[in-house]
PDB file of N, CA, C and O in Angstrom:
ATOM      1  N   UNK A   1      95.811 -12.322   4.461  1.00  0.00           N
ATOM      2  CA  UNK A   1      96.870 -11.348   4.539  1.00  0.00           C
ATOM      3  C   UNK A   1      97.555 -11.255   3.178  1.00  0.00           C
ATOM      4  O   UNK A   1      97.702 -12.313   2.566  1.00  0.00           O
ATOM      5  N   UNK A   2      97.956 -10.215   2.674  1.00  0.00           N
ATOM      6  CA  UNK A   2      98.250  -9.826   1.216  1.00  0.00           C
ATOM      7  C   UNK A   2     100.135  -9.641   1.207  1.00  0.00           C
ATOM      8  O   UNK A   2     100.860  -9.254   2.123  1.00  0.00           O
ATOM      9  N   UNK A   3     100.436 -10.008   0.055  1.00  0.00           N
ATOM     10  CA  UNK A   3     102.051  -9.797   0.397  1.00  0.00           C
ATOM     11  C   UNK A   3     102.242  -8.149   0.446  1.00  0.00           C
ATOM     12  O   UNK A   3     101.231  -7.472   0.633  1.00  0.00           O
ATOM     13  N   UNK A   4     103.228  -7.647   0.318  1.00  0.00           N
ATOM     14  CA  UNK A   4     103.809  -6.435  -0.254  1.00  0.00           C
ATOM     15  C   UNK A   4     104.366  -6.484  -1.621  1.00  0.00           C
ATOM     16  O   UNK A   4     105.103  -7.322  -2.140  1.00  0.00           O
ATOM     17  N   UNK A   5     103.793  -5.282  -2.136  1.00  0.00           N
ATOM     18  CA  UNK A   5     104.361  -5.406  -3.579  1.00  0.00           C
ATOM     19  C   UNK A   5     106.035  -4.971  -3.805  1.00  0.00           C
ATOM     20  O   UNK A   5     106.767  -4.251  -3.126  1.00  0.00           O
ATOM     21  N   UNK A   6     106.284  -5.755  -5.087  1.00  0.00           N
ATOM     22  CA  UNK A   6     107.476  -5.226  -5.317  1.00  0.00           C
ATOM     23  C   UNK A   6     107.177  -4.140  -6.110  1.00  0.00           C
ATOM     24  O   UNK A   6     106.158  -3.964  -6.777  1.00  0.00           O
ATOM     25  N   UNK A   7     108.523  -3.135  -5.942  1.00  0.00           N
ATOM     26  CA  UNK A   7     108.652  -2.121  -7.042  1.00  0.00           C
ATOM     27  C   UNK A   7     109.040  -3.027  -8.565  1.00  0.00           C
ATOM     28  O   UNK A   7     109.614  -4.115  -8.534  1.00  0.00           O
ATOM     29  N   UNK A   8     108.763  -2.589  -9.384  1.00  0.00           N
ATOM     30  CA  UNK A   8     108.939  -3.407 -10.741  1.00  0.00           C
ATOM     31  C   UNK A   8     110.433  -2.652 -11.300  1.00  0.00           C
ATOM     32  O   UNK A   8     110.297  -1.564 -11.860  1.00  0.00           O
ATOM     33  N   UNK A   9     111.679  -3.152 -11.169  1.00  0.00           N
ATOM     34  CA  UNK A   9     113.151  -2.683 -11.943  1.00  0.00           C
ATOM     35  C   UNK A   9     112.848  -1.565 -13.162  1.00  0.00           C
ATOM     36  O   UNK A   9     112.364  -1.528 -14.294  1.00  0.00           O
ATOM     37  N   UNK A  10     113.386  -0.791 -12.287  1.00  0.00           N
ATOM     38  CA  UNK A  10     113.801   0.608 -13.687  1.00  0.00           C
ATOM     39  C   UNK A  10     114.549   0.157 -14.697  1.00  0.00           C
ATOM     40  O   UNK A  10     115.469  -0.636 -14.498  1.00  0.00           O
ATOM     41  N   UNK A  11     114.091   0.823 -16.437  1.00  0.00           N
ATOM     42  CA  UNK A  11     114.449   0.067 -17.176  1.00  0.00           C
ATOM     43  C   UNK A  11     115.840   1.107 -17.269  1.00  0.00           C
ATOM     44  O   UNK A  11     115.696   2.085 -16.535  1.00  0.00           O
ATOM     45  N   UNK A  12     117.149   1.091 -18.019  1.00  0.00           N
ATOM     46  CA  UNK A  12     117.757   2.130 -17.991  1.00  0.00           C
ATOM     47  C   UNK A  12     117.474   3.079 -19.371  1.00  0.00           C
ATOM     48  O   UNK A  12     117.250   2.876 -20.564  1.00  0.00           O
ATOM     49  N   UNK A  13     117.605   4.095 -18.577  1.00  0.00           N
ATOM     50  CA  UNK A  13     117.071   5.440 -20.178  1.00  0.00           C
ATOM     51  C   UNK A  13     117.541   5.062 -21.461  1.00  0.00           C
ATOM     52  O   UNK A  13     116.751   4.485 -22.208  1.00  0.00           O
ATOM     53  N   UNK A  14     118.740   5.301 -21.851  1.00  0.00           N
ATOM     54  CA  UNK A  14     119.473   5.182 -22.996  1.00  0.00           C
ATOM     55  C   UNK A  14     120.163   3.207 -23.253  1.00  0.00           C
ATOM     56  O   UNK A  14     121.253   2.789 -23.643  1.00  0.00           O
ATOM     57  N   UNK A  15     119.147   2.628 -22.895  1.00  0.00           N
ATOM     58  CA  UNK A  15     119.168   1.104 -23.367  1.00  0.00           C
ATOM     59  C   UNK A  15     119.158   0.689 -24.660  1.00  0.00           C
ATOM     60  O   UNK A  15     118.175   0.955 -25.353  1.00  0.00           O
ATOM     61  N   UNK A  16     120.198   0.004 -25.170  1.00  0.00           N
ATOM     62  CA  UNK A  16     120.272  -0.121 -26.422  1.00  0.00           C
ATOM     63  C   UNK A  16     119.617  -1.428 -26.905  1.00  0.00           C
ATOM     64  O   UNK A  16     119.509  -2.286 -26.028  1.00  0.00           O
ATOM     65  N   UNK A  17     119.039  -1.829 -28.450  1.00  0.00           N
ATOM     66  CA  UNK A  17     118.423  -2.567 -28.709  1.00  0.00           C
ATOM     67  C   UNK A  17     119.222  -4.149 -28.171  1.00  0.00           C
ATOM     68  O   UNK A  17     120.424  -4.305 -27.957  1.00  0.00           O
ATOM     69  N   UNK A  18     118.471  -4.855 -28.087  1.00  0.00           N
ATOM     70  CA  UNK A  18     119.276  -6.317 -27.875  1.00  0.00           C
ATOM     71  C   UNK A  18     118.874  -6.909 -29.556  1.00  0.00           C
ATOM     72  O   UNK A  18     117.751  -6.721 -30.024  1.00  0.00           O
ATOM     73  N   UNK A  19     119.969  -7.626 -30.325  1.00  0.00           N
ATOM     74  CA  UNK A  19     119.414  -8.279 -30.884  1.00  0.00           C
ATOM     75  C   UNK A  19     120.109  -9.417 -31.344  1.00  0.00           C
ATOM     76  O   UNK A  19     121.209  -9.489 -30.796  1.00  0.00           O
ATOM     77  N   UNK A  20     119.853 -10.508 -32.289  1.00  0.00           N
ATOM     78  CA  UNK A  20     120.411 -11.697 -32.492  1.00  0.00           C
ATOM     79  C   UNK A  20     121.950 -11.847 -32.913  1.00  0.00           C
ATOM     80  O   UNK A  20     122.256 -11.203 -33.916  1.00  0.00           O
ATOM     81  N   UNK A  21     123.042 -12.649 -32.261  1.00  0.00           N
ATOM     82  CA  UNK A  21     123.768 -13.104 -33.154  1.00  0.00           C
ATOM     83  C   UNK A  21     123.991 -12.627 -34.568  1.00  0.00           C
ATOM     84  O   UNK A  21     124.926 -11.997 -35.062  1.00  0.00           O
ATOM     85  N   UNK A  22     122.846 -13.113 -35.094  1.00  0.00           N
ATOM     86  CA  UNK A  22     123.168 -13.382 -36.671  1.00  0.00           C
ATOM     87  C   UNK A  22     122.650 -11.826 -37.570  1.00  0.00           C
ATOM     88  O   UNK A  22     122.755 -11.580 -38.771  1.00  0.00           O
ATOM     89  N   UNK A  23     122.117 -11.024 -36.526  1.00  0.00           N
ATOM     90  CA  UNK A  23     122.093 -10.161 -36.922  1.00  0.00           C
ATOM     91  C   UNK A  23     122.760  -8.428 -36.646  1.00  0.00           C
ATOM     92  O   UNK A  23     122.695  -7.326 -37.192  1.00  0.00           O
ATOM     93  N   UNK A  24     123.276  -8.944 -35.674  1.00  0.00           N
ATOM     94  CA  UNK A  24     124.762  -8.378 -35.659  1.00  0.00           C
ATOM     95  C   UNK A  24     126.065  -8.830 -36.452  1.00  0.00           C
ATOM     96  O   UNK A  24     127.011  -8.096 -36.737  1.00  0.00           O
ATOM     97  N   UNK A  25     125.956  -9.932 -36.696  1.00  0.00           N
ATOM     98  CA  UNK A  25     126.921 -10.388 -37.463  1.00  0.00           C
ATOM     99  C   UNK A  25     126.229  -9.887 -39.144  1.00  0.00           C
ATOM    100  O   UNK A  25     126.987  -9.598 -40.070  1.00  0.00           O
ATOM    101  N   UNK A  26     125.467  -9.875 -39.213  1.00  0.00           N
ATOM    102  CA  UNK A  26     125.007  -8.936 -40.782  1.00  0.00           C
ATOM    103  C   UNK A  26     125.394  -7.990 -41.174  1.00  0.00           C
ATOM    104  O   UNK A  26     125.972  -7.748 -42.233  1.00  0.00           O
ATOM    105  N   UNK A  27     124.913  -6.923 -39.784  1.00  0.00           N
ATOM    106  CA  UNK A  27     124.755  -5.629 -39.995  1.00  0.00           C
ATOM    107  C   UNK A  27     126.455  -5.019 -39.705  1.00  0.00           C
ATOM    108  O   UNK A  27     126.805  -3.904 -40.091  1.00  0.00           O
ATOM    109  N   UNK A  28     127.607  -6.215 -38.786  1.00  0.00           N
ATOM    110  CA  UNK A  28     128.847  -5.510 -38.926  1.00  0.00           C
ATOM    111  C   UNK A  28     129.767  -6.022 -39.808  1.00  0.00           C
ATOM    112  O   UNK A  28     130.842  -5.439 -39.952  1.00  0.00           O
ATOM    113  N   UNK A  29     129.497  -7.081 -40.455  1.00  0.00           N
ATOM    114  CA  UNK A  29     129.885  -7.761 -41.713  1.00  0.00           C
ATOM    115  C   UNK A  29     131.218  -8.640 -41.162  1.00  0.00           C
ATOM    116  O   UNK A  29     132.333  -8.820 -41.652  1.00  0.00           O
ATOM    117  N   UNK A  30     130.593  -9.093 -39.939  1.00  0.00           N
ATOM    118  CA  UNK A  30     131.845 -10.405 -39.617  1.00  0.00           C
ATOM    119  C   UNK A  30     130.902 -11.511 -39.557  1.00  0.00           C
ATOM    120  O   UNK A  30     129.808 -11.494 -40.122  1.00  0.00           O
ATOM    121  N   UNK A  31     131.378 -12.529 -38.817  1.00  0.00           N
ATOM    122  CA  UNK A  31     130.855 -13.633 -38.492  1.00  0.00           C
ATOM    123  C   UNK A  31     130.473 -13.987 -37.511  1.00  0.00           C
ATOM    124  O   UNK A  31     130.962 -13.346 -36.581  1.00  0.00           O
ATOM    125  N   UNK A  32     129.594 -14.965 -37.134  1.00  0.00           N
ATOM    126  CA  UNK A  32     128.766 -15.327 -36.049  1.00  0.00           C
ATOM    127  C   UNK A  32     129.733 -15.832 -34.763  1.00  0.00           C
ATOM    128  O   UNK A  32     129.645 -15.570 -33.564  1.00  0.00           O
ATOM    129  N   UNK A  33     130.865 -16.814 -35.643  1.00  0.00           N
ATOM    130  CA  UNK A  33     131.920 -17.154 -34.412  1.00  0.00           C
ATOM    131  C   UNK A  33     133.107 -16.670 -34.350  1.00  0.00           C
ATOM    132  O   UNK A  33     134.072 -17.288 -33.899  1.00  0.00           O
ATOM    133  N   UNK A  34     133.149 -14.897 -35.043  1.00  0.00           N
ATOM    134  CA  UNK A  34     133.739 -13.818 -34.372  1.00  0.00           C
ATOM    135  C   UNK A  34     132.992 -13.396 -33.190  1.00  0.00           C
ATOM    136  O   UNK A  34     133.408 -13.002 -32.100  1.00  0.00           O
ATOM    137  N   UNK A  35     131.441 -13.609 -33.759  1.00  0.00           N
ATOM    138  CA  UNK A  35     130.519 -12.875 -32.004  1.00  0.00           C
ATOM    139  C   UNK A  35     131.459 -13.808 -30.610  1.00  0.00           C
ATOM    140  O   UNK A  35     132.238 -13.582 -29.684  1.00  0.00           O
ATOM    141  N   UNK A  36     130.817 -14.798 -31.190  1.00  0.00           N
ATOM    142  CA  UNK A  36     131.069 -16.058 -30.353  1.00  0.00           C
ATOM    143  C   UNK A  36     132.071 -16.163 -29.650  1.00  0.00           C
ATOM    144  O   UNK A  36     131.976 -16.785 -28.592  1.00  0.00           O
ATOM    145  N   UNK A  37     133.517 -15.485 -30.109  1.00  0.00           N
ATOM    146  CA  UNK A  37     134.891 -15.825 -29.707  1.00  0.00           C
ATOM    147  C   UNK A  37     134.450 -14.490 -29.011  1.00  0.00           C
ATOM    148  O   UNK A  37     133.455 -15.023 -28.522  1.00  0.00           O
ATOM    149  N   UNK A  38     134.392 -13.626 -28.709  1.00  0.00           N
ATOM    150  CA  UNK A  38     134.324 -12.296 -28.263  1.00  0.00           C
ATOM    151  C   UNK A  38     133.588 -12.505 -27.014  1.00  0.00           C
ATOM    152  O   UNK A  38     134.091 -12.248 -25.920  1.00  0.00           O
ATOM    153  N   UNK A  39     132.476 -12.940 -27.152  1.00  0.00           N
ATOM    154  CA  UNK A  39     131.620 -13.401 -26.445  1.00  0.00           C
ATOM    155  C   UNK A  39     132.555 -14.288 -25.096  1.00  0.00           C
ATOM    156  O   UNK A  39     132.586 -13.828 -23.954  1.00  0.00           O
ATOM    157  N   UNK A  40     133.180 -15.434 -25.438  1.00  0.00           N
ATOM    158  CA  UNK A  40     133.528 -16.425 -24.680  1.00  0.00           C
ATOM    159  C   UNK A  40     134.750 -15.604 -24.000  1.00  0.00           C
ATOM    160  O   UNK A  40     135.079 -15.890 -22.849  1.00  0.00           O
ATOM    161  N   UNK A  41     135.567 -14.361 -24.875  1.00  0.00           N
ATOM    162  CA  UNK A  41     136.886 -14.001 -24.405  1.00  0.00           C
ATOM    163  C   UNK A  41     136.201 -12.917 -23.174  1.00  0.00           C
ATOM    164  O   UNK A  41     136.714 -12.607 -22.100  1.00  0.00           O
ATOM    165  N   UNK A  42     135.182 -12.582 -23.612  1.00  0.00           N
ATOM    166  CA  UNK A  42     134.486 -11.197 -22.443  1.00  0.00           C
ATOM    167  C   UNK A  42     134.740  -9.798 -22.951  1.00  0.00           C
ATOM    168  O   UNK A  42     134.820  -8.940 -22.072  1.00  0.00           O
ATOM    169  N   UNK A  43     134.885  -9.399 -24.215  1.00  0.00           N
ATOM    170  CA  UNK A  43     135.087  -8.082 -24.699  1.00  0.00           C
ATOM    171  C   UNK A  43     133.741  -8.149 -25.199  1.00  0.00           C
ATOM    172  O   UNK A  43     133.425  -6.964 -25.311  1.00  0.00           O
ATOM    173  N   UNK A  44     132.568  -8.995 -25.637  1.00  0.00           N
ATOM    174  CA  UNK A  44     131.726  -8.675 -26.095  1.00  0.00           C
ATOM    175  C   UNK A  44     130.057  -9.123 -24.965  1.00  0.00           C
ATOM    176  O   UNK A  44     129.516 -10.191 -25.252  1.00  0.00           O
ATOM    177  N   UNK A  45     129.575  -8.484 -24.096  1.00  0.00           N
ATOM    178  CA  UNK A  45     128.490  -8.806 -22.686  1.00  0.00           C
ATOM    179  C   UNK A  45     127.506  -9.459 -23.769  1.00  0.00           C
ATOM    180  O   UNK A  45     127.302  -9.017 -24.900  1.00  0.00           O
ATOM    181  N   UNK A  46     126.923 -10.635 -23.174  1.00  0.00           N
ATOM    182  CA  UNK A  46     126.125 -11.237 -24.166  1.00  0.00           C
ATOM    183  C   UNK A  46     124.866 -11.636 -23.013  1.00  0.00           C
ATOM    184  O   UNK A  46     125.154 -11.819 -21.831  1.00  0.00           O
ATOM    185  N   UNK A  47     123.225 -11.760 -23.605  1.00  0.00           N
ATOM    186  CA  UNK A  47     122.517 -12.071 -22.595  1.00  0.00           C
ATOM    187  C   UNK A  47     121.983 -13.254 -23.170  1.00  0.00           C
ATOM    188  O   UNK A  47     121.818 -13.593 -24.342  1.00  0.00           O
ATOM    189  N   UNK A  48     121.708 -13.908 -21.888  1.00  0.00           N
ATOM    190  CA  UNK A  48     120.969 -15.596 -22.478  1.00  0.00           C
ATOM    191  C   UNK A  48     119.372 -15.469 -22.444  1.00  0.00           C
ATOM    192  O   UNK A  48     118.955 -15.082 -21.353  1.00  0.00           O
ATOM    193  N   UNK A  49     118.631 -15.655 -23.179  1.00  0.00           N
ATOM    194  CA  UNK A  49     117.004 -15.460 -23.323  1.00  0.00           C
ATOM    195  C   UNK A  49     116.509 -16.472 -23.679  1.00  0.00           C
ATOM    196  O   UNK A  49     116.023 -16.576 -24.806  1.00  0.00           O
ATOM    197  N   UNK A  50     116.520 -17.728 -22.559  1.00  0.00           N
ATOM    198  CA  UNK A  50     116.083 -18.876 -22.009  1.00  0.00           C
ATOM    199  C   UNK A  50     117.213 -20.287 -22.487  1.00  0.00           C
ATOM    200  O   UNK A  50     118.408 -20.037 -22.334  1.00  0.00           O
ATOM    201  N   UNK A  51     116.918 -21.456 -22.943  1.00  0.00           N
ATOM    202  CA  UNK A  51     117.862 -22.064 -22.928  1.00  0.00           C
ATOM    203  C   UNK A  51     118.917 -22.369 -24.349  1.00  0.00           C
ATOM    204  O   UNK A  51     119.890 -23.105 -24.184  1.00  0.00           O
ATOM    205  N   UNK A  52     118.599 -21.645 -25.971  1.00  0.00           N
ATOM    206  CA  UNK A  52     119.158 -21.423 -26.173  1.00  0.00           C
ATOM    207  C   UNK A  52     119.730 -19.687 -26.853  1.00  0.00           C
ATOM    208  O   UNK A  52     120.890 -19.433 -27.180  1.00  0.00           O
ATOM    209  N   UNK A  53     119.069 -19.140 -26.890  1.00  0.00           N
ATOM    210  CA  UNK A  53     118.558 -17.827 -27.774  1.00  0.00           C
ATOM    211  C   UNK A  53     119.736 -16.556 -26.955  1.00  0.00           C
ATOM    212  O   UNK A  53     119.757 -16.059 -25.829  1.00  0.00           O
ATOM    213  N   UNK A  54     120.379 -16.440 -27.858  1.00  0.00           N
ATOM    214  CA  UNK A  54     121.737 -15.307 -26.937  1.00  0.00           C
ATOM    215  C   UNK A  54     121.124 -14.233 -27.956  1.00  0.00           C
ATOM    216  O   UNK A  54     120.739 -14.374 -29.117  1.00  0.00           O
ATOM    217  N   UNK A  55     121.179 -12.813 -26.895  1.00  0.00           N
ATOM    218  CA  UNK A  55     121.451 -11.784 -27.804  1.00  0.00           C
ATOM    219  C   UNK A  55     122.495 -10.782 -26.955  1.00  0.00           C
ATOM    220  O   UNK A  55     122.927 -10.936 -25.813  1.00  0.00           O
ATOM    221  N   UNK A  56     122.747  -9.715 -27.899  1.00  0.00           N
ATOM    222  CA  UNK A  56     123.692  -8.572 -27.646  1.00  0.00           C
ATOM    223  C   UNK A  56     123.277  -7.619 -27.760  1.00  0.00           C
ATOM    224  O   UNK A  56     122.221  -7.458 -28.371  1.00  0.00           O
ATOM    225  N   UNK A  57     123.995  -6.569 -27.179  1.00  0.00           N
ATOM    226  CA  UNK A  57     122.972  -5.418 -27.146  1.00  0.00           C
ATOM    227  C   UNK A  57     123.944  -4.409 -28.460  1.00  0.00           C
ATOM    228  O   UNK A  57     125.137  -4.567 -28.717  1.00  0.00           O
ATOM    229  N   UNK A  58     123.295  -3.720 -28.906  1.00  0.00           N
ATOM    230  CA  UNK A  58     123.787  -3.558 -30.254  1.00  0.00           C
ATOM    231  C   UNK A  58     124.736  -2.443 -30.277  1.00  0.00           C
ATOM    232  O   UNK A  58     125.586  -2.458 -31.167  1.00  0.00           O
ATOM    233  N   UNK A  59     124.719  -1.351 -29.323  1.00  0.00           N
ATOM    234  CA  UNK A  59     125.611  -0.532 -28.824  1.00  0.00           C
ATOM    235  C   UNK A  59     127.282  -1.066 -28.359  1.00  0.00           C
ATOM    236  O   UNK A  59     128.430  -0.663 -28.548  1.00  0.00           O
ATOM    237  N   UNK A  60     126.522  -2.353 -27.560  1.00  0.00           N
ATOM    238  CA  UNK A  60     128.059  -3.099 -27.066  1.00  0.00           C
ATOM    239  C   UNK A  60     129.015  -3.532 -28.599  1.00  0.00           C
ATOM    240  O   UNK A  60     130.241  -3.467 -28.694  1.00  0.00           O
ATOM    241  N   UNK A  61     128.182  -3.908 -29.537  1.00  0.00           N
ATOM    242  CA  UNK A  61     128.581  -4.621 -30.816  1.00  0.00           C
ATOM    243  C   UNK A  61     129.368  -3.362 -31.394  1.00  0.00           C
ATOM    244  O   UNK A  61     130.598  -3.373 -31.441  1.00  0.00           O
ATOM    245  N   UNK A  62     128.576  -2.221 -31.855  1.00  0.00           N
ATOM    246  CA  UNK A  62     128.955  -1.141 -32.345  1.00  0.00           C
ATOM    247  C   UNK A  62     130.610  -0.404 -31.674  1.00  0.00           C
ATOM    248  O   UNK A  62     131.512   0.104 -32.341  1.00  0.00           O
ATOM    249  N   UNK A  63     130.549  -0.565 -30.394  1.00  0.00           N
ATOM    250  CA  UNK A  63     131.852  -0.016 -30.013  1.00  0.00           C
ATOM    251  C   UNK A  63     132.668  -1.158 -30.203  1.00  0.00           C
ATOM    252  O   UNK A  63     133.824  -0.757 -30.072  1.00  0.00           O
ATOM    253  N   UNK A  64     132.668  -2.742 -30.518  1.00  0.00           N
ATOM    254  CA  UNK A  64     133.381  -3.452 -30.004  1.00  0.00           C
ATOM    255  C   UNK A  64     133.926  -3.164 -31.561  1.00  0.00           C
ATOM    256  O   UNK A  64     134.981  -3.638 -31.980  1.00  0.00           O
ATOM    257  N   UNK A  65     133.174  -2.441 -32.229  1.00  0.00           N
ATOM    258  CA  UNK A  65     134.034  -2.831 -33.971  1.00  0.00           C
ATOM    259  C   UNK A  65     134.264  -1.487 -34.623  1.00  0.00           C
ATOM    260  O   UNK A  65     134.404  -1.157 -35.800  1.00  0.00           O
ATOM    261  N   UNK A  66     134.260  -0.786 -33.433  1.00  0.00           N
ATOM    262  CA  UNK A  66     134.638   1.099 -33.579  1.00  0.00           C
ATOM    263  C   UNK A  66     135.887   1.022 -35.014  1.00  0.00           C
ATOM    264  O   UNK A  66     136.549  -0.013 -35.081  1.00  0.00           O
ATOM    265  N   UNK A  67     136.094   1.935 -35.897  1.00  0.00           N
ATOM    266  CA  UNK A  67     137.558   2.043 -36.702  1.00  0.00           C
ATOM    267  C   UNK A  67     138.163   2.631 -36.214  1.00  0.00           C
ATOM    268  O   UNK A  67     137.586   3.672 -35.902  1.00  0.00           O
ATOM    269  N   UNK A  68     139.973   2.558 -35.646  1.00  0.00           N
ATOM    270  CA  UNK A  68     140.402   3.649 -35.651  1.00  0.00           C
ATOM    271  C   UNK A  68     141.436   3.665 -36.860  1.00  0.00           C
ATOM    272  O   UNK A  68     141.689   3.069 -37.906  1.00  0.00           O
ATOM    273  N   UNK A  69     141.976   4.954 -35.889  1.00  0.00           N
ATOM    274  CA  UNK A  69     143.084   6.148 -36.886  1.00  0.00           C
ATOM    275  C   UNK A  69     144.480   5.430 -36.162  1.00  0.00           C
ATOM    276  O   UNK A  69     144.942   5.035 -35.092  1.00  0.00           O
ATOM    277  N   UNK A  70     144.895   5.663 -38.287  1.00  0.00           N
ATOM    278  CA  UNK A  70     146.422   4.992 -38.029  1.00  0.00           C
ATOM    279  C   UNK A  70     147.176   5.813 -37.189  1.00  0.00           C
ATOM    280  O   UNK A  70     146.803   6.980 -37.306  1.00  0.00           O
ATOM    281  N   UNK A  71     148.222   5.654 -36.270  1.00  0.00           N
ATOM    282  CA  UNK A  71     149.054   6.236 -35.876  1.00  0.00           C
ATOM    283  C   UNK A  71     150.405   6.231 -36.958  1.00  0.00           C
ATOM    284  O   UNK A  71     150.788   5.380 -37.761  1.00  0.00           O
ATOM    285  N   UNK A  72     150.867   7.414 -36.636  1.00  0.00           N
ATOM    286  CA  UNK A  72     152.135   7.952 -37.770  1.00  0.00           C
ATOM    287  C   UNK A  72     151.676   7.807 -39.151  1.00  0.00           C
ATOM    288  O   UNK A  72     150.588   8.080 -39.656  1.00  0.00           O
ATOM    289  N   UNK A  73     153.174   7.119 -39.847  1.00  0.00           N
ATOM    290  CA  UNK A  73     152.883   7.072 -41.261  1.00  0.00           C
ATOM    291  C   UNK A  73     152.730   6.171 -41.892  1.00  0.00           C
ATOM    292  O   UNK A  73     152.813   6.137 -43.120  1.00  0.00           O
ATOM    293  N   UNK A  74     152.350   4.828 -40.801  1.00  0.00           N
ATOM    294  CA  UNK A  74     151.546   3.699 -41.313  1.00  0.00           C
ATOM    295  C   UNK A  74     150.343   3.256 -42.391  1.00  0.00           C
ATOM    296  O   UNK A  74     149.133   3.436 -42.250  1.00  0.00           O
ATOM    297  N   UNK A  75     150.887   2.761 -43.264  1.00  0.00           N
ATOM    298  CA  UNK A  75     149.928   2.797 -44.381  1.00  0.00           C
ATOM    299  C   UNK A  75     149.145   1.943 -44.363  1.00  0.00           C
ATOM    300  O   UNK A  75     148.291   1.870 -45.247  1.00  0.00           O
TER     301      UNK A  75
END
């Protein structure tokens, strides 16, 4: 007797790259335990890829370090 198959998880359309720590921390020109603190506070979703290897998805990184606009006439 044969099992039933599973359907295999839809990936989502507009999925952004996952990639290392240290290379998010390159490409936004902070530091690794700025990720880290972000990470631990929960403003930054981080995935674990086995027992030690974290990555982020690079979209999450990108908004977490958005610039804004001064309000008034703050210099």
């Amino acid at each position: 007797m044969s099992r039933p198959r599973r359907a295999a998880p839809e990936a989502p359309l507009a999925r952004s790259k996952r990639i290392s720590l240290e290379a998010a921390a390159d490409r936004y020109g902070v530091s690794v335990d700025t990720l880290r603190r972000r990470i631990t506070d929960g403003s930054l979703p981080a995935y674990r890829m086995g027992a030690r290897l974290i990555r982020v998805e690079e979209a999450d990184v990108a908004a977490l370090f958005q610039p804004v606009q001064s309000v008034g006439g703050a210099r």
